[in-house]
C-alpha positions in Angstrom: 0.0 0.0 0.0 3.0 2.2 0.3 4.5 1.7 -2.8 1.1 2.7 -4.5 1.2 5.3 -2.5 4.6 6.6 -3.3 3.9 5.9 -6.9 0.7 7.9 -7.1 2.7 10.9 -5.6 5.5 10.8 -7.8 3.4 10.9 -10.9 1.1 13.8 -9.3 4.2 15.7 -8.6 5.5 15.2 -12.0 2.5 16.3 -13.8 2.4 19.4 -11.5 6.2 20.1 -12.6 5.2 19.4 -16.4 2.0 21.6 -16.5 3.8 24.5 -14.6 7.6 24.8 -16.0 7.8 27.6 -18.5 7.3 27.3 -22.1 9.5 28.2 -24.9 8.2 31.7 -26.5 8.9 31.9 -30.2 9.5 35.6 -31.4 9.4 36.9 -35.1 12.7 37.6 -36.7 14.5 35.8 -34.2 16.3 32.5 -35.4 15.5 29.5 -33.4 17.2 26.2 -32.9 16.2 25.2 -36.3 18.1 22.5 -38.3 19.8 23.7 -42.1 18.0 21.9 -44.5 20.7 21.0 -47.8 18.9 20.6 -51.0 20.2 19.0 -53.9 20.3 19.8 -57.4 19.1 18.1 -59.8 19.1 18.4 -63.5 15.7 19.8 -64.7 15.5 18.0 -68.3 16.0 14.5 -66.0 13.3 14.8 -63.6 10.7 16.2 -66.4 11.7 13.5 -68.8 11.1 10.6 -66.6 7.5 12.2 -64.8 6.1 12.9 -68.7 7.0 9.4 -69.7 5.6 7.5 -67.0 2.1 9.5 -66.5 1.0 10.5 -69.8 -0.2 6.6 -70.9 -1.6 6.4 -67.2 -3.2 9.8 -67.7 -4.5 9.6 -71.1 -5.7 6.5 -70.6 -7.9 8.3 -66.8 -8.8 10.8 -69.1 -10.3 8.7 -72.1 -12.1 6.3 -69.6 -13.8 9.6 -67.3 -14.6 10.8 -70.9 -16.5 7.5 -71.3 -17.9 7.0 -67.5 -19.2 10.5 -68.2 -21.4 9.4 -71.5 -22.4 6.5 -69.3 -23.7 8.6 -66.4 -25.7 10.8 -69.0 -26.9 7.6 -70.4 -28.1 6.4 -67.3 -29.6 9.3 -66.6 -31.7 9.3 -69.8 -32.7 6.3 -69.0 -34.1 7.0 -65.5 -35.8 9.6 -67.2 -37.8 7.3 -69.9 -38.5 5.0 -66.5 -40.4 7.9 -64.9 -42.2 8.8 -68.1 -43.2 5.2 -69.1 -43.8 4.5 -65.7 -46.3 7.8 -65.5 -47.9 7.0 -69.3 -48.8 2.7 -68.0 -50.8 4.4 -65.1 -53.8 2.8 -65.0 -53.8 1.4 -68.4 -54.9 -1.9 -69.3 -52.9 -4.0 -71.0 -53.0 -7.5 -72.2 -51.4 -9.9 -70.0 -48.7 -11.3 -72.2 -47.9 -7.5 -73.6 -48.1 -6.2 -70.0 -45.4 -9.1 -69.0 -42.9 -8.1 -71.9 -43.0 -4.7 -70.6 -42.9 -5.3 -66.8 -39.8 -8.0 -67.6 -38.3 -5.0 -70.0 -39.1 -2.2 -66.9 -37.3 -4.9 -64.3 -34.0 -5.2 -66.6 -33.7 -1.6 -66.8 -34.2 -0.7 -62.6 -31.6 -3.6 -62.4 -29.4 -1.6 -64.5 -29.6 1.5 -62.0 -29.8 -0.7 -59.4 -26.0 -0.7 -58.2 -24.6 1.2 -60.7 -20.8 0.4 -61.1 -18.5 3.6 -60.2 -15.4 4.2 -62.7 -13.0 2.4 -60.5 -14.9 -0.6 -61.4 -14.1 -1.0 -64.8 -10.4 -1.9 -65.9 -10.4 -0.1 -69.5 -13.0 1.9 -71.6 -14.2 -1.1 -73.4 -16.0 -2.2 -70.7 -17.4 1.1 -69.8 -18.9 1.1 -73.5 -20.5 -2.4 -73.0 -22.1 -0.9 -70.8 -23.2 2.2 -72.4 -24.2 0.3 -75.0 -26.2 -2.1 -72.8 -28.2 0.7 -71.1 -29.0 2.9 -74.6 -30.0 -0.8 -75.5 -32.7 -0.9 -73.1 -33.2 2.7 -73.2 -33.7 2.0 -76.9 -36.3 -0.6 -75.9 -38.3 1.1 -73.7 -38.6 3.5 -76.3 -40.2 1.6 -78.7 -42.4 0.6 -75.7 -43.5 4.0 -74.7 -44.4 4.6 -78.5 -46.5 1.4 -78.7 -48.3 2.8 -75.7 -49.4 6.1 -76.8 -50.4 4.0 -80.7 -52.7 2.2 -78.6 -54.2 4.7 -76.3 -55.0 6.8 -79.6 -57.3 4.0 -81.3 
């Protein structure tokens, strides 16, 4: 019990010392203990050389596939878009069974589409990011042709 004791009074004391020695003051245009820092020169054709050869294929190749993932977002959009619209022009229409089937399976592909869209990290090279444009303007393409059939048949 006396060596806790003793313990706990040497660490109060030194956290009294700690908190109440003086602190350093740090004055403008006085030089403080502050190391030299040596820089080294190096040749300016060297270092420019070797950054421009090994990021221009990695940045063209960014650049080309955020060119891409940004048709793709503006396609997906679209298509979002047409899914409202149809979705407001089928509003209490009636519809054959089997027609109403192709078009609910055709509406279902497309929300699986948007489901979980894939983010550009995704997708390893711009080829896949057009399959996938062209898969959503496919279906977008589709439910065009639906939303015409629609408005033909709620005209006779």
């Amino acid at each position: 019990m006396k060596y806790i004791l003793g313990i706990v009074m040497i660490l109060v004391v030194g956290t009294v010392i700690f908190i109440t020695r003086p602190e350093k003051t740090f004055e403008t245009g006085k030089p403080g203990i502050t190391p030299e820092v040596t820089q080294q020169q190096i040749p300016e054709d060297t270092v420019t050389s070797e950054n421009i050869s090994q990021e221009s294929p990695v940045d063209g190749r960014r650049a080309a596939m955020q060119m891409e993932y940004d048709k793709l977002t503006k396609a997906r959009k679209n298509l979002e878009k047409r899914l409202s619209r149809l979705k407001a022009v089928l509003w209490d229409v009636e519809l054959p069974k089997e027609q109403g089937e192709k078009i609910t399976e055709q509406m279902k592909n497309a929300y699986a589409l948007l489901k979980n869209p894939k983010m550009l990290g995704a997708f390893s090279g711009v080829s896949e990011i057009s399959d996938e444009l062209s898969r959503v303007e496919f279906v977008y393409n589709n439910l065009e042709g639906v939303e015409e059939s629609v408005h033909a048949m709620n005209k006779q």
